[in-house]
KOLBA-894666 format. One record per residue: residue in three letters; x, y, z of N, C-alpha, C, O in turn. Coordinates in steps of 0.2 Angstrom, whole numbers, plus 5000, padded with zeros to 4 digits. Layout:
# KOLBA-894666
<node resn="ala" n_u="X" n_v="Y" n_w="Z" ca_u="X" ca_v="Y" ca_w="Z" c_u="X" c_v="Y" c_w="Z" o_u="X" o_v="Y" o_w="Z"/>
...
# end
This chain:
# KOLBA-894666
<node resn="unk" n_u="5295" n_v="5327" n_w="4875" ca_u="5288" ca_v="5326" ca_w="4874" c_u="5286" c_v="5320" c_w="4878" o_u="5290" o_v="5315" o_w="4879"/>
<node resn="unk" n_u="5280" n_v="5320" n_w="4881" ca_u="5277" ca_v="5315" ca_w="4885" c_u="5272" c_v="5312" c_w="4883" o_u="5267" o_v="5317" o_w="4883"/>
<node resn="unk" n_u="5270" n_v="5306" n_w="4882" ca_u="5264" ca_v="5304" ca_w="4879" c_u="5259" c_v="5306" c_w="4887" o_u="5262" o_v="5306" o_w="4893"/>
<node resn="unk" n_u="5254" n_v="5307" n_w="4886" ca_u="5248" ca_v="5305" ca_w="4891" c_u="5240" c_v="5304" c_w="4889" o_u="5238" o_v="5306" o_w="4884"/>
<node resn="unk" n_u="5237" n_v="5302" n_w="4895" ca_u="5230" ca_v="5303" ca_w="4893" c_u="5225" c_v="5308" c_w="4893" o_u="5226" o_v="5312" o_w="4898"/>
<node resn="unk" n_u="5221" n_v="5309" n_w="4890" ca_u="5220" ca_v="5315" ca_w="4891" c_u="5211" c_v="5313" c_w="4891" o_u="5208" o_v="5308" o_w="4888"/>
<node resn="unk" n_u="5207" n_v="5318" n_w="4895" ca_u="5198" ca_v="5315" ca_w="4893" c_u="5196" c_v="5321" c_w="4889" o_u="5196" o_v="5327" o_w="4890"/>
<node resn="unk" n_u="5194" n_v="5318" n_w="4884" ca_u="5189" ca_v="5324" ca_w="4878" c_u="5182" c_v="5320" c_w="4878" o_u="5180" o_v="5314" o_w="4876"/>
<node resn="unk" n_u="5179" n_v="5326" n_w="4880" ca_u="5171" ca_v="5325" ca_w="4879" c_u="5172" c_v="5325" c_w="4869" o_u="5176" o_v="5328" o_w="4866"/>
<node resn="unk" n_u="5165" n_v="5320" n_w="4867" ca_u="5166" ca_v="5319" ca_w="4862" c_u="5158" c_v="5321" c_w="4859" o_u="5157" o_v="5323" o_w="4853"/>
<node resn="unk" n_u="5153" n_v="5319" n_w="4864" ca_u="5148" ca_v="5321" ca_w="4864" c_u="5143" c_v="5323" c_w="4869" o_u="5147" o_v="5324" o_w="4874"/>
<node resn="unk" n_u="5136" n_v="5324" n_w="4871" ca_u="5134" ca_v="5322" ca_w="4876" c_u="5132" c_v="5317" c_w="4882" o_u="5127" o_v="5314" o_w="4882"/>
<node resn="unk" n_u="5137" n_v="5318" n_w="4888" ca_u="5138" ca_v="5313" ca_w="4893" c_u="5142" c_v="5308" c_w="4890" o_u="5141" o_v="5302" o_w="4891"/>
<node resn="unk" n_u="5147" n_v="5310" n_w="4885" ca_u="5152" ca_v="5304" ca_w="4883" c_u="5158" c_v="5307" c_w="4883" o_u="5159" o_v="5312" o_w="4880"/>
<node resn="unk" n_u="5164" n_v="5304" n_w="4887" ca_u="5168" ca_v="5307" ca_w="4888" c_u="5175" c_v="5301" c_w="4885" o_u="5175" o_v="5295" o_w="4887"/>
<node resn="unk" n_u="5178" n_v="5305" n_w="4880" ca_u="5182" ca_v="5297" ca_w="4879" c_u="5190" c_v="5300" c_w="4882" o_u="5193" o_v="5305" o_w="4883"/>
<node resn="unk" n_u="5192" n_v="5293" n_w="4883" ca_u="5201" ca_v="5292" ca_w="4885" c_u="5205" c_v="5294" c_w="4880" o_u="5203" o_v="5290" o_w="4875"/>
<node resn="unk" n_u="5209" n_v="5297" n_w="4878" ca_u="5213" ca_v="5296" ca_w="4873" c_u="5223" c_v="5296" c_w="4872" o_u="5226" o_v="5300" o_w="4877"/>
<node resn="unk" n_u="5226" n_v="5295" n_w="4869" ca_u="5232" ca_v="5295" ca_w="4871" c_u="5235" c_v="5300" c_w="4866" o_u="5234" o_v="5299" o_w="4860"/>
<node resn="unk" n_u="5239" n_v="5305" n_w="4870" ca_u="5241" ca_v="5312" ca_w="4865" c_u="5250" c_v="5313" c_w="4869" o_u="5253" o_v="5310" o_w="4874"/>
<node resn="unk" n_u="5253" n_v="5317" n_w="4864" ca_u="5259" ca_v="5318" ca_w="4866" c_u="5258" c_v="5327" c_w="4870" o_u="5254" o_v="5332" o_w="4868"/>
<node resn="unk" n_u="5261" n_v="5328" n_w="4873" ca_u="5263" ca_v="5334" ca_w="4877" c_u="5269" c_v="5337" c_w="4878" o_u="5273" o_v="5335" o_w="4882"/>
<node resn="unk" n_u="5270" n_v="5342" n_w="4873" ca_u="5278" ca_v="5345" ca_w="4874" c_u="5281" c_v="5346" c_w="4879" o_u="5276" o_v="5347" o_w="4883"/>
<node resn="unk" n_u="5286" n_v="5346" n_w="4882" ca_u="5292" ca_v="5349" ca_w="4888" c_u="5290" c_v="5357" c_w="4884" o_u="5290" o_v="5359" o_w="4878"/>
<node resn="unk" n_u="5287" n_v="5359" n_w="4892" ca_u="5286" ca_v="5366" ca_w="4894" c_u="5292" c_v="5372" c_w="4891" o_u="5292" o_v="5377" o_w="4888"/>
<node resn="unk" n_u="5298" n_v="5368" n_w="4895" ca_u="5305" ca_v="5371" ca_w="4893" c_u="5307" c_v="5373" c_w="4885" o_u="5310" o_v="5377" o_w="4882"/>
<node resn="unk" n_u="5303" n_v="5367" n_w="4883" ca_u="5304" ca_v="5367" ca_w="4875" c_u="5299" c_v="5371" c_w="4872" o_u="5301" o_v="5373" o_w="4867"/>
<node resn="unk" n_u="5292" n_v="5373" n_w="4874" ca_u="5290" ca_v="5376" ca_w="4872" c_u="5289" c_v="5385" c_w="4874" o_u="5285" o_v="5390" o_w="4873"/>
<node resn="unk" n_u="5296" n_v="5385" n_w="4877" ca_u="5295" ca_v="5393" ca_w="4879" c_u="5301" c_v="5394" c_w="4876" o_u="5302" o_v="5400" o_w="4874"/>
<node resn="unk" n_u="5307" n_v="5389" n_w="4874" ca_u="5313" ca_v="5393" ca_w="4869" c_u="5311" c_v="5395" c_w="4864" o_u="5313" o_v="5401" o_w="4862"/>
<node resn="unk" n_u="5305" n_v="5391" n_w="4860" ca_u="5302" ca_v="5389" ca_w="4854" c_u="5298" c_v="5398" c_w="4853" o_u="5298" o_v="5403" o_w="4849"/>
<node resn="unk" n_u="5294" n_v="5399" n_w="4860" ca_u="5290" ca_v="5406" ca_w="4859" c_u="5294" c_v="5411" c_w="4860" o_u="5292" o_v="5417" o_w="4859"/>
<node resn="unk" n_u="5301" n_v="5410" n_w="4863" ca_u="5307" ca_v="5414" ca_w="4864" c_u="5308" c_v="5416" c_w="4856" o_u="5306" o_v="5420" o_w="4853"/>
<node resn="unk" n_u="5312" n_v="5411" n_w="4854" ca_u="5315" ca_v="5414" ca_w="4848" c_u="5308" c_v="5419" c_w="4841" o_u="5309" o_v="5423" o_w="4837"/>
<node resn="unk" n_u="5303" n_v="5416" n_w="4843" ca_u="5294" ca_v="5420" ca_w="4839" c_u="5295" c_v="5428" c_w="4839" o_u="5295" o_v="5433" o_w="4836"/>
<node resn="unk" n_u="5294" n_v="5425" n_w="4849" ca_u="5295" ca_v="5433" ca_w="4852" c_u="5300" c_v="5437" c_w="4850" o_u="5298" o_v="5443" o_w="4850"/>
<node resn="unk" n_u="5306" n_v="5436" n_w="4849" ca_u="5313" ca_v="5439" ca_w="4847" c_u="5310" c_v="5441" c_w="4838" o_u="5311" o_v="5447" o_w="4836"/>
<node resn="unk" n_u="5307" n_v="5438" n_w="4835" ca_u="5306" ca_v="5440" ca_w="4827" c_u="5300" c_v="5444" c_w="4826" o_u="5299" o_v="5447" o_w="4821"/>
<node resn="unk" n_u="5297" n_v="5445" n_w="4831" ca_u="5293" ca_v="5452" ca_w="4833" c_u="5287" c_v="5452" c_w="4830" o_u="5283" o_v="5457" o_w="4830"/>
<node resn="unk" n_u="5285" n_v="5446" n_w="4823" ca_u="5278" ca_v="5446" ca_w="4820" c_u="5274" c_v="5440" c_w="4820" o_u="5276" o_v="5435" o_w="4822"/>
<node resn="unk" n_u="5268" n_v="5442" n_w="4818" ca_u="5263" ca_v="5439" ca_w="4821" c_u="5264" c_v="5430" c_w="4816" o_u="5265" o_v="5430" o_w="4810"/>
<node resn="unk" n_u="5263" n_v="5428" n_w="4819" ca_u="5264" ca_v="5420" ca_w="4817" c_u="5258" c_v="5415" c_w="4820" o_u="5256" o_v="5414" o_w="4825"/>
<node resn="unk" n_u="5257" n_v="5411" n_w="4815" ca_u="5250" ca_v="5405" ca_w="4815" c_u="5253" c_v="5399" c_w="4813" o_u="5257" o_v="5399" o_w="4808"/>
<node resn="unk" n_u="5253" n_v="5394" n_w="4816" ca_u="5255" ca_v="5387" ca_w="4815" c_u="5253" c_v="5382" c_w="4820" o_u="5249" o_v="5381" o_w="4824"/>
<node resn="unk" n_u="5258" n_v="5376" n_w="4817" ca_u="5257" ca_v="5370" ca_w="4820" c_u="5265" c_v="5369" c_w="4826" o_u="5269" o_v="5366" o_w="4823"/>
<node resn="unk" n_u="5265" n_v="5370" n_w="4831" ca_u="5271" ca_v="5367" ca_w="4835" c_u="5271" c_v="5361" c_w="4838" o_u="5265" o_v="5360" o_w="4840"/>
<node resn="unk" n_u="5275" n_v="5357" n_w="4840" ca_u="5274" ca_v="5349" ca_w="4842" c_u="5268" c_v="5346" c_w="4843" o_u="5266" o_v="5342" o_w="4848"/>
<node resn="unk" n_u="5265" n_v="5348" n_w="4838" ca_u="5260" ca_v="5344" ca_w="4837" c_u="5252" c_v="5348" c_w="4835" o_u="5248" o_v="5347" o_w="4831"/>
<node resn="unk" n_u="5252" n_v="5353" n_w="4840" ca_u="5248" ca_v="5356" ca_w="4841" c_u="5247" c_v="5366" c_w="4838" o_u="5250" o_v="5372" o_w="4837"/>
<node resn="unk" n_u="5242" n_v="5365" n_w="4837" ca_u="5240" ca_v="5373" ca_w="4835" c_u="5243" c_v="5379" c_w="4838" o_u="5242" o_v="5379" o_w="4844"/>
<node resn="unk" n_u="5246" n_v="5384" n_w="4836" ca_u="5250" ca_v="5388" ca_w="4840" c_u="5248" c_v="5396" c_w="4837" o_u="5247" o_v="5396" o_w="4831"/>
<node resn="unk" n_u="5248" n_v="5401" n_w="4840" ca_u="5248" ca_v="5408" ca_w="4838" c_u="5254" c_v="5409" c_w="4841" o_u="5257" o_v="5406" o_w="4845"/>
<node resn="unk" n_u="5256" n_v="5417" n_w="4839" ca_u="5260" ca_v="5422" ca_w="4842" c_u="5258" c_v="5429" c_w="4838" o_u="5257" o_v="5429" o_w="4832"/>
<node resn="unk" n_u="5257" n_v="5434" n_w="4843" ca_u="5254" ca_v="5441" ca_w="4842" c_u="5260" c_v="5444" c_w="4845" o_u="5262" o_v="5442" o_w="4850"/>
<node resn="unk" n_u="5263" n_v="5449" n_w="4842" ca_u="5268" ca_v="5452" ca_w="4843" c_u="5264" c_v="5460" c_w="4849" o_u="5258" o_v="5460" o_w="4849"/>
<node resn="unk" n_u="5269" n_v="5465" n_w="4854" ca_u="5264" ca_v="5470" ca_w="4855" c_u="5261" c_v="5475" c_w="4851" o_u="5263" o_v="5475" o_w="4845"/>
<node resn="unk" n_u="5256" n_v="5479" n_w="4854" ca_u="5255" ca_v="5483" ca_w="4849" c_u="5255" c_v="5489" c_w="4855" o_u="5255" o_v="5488" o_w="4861"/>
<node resn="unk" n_u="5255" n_v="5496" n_w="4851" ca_u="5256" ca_v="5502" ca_w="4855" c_u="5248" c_v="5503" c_w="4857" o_u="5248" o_v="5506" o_w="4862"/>
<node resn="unk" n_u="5244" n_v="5502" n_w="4854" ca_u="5237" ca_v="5503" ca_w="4856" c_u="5234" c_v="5499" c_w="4860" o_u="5232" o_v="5493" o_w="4860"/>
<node resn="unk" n_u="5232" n_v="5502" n_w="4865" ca_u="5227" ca_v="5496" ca_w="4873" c_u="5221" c_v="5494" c_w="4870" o_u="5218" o_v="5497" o_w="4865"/>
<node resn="unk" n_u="5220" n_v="5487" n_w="4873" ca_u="5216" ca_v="5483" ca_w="4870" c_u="5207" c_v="5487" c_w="4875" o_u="5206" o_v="5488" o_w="4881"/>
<node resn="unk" n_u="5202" n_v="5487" n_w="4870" ca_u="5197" ca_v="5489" ca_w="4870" c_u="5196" c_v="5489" c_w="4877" o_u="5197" o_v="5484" o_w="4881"/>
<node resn="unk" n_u="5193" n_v="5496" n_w="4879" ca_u="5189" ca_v="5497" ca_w="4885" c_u="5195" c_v="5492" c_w="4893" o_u="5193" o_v="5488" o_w="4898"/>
<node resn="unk" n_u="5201" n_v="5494" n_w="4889" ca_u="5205" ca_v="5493" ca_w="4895" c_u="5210" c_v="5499" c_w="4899" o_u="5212" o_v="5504" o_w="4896"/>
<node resn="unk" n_u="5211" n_v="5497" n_w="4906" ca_u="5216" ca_v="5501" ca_w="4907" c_u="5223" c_v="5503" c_w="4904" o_u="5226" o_v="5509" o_w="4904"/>
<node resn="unk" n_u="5225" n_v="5496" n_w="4902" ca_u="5230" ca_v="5495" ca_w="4900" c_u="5233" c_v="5501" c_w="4895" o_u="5230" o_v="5505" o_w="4892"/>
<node resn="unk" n_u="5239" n_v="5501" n_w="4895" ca_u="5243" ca_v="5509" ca_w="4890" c_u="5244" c_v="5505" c_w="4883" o_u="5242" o_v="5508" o_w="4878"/>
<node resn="unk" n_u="5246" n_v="5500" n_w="4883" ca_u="5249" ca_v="5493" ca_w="4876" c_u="5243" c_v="5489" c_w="4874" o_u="5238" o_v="5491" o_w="4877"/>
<node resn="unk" n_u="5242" n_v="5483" n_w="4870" ca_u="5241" ca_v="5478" ca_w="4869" c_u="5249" c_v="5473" c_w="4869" o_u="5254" o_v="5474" o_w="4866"/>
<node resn="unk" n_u="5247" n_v="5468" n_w="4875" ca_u="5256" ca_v="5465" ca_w="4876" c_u="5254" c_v="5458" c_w="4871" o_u="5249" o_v="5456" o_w="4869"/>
<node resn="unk" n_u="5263" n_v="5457" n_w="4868" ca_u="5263" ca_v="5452" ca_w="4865" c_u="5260" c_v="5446" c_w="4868" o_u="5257" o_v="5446" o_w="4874"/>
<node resn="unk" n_u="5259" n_v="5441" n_w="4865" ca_u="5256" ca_v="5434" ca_w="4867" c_u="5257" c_v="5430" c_w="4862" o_u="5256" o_v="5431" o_w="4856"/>
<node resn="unk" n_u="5259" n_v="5423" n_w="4865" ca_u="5260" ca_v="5415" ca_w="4863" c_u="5255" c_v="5410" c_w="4864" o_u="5255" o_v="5409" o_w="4871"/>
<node resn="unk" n_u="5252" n_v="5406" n_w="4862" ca_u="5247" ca_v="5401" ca_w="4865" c_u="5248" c_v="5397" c_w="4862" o_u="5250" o_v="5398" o_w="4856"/>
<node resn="unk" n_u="5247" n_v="5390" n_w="4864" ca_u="5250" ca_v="5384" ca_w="4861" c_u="5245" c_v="5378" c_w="4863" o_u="5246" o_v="5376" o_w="4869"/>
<node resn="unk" n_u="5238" n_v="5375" n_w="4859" ca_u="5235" ca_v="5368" ca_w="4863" c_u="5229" c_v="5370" c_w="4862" o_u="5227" o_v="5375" o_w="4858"/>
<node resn="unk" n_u="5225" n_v="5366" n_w="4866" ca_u="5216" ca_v="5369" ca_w="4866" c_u="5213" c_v="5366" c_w="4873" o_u="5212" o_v="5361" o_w="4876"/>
<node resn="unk" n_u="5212" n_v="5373" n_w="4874" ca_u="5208" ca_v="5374" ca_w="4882" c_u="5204" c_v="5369" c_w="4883" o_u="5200" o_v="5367" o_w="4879"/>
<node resn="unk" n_u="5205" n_v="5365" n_w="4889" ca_u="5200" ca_v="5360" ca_w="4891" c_u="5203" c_v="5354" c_w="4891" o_u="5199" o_v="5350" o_w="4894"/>
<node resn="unk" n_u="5210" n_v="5354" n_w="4888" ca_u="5212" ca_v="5347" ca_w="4886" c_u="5219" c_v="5347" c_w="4887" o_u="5221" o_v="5343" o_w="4891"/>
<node resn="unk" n_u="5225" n_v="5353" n_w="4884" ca_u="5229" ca_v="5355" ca_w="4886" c_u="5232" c_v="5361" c_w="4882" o_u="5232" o_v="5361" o_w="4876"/>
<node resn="unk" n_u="5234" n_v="5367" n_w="4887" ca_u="5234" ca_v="5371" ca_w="4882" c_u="5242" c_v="5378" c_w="4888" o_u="5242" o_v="5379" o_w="4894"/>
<node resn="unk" n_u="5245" n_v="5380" n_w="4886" ca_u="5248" ca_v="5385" ca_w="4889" c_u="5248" c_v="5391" c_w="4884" o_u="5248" o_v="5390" o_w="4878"/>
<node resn="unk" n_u="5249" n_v="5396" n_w="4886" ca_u="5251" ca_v="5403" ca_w="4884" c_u="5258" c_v="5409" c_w="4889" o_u="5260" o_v="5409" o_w="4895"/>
<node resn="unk" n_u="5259" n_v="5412" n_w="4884" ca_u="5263" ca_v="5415" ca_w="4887" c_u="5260" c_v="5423" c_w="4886" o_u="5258" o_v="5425" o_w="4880"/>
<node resn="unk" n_u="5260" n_v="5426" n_w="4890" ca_u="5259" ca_v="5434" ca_w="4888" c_u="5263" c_v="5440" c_w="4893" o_u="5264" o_v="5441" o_w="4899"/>
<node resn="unk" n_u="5265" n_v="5443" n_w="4886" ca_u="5271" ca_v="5450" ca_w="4890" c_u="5269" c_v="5454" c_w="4894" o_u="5270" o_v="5459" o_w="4892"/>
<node resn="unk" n_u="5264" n_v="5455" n_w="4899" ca_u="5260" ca_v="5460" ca_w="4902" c_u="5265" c_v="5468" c_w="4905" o_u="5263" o_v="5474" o_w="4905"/>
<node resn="unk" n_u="5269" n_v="5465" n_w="4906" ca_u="5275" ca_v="5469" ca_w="4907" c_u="5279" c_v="5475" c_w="4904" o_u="5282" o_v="5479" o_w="4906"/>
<node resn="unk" n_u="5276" n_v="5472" n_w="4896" ca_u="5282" ca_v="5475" ca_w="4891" c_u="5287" c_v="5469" c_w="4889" o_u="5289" o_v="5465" o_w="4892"/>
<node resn="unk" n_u="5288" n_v="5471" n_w="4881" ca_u="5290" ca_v="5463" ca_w="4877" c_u="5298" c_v="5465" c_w="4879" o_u="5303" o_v="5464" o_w="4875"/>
<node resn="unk" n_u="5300" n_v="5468" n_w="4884" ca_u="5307" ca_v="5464" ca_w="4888" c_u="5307" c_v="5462" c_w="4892" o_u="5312" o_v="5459" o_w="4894"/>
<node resn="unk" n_u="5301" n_v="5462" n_w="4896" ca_u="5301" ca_v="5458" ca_w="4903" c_u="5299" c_v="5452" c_w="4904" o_u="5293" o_v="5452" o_w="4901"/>
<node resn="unk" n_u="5300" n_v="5448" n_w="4907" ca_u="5298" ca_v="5440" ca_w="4907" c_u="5289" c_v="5441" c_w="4906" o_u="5285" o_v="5445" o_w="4907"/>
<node resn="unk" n_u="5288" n_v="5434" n_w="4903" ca_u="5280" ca_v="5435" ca_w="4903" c_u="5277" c_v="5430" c_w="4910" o_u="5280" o_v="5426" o_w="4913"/>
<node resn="unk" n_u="5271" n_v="5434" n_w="4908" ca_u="5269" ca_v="5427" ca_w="4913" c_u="5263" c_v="5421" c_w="4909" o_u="5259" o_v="5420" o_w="4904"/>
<node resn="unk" n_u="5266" n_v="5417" n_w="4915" ca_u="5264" ca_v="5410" ca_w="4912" c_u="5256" c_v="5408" c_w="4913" o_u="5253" o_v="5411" o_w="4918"/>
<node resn="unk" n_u="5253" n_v="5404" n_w="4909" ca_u="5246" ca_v="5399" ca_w="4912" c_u="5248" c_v="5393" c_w="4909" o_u="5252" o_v="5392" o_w="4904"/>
<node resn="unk" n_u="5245" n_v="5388" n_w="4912" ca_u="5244" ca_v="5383" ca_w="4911" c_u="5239" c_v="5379" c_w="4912" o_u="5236" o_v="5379" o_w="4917"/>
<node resn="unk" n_u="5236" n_v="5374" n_w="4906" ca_u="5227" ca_v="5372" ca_w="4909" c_u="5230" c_v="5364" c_w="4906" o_u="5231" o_v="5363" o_w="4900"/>
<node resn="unk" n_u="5230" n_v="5361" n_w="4911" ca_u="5230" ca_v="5352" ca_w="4911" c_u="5224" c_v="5349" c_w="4914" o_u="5225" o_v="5344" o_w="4918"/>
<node resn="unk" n_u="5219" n_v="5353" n_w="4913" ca_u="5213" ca_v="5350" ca_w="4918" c_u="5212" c_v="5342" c_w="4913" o_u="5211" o_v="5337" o_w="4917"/>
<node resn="unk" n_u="5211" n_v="5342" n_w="4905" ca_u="5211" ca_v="5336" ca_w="4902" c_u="5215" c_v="5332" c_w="4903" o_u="5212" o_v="5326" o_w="4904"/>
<node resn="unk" n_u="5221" n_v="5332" n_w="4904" ca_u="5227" ca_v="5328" ca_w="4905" c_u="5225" c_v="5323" c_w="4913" o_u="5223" o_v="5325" o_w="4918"/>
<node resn="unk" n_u="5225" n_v="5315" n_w="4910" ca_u="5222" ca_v="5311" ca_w="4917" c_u="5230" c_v="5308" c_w="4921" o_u="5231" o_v="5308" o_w="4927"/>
<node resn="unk" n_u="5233" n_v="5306" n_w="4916" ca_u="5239" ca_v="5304" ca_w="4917" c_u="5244" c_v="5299" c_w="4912" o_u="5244" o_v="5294" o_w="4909"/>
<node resn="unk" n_u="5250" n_v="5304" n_w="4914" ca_u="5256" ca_v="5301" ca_w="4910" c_u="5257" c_v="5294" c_w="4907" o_u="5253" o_v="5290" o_w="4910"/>
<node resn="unk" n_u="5260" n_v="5293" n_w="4902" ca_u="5260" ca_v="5285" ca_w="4901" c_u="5266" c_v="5284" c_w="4899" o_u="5269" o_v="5287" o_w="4895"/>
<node resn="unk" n_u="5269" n_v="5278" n_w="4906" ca_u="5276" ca_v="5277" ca_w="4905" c_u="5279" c_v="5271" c_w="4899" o_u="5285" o_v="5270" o_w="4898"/>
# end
């Protein structure tokens, strides 16, 4: 975990500094590793932070081309800090990753 600062709008034109912890990436992809291996769907809190996991399903997600709905892990809140994992591949093959640190101003040693 790394403490840093992060800017959250709190209202209009006000934007506050704040100091929050931020998981090691590594640790939270063992953490969605072992989720993803138990293959159901889970809601919680991980390091700190609000977390999902949606296992696949056989059925394509609406008005897509896709053959599946692929598993997916998300962990944070958009705009401040947030990653996700999704199997697009099929839940054996590596996911691919995102990442959104656009909140994140800077680490605090």
């Amino acid at each position: 975990m790394v403490t840093a600062k992060a800017k959250i709008q709190t209202r209009d034109n006000y934007t506050a500094v704040v100091p929050l912890t931020v998981p090691d990436i590594d640790e939270v992809k063992k953490f969605a590793d072992v989720i993803h291996k138990n293959g159901k769907v889970w809601q919680g809190e991980a390091f700190g932070w609000q977390a999902e996991y949606n296992p696949e399903r056989p059925t394509p997600p609406i008005d897509s081309k896709m053959k599946f709905t692929p598993a997916d892990f998300c962990i944070g809140e958009s705009g401040i800090w947030f990653f996700s994992l999704m199997w697009e591949h099929g839940k054996d093959a590596e996911p691919v990753e995102f990442l959104d640190e656009r909140g994140i101003v800077e680490a605090v040693v």
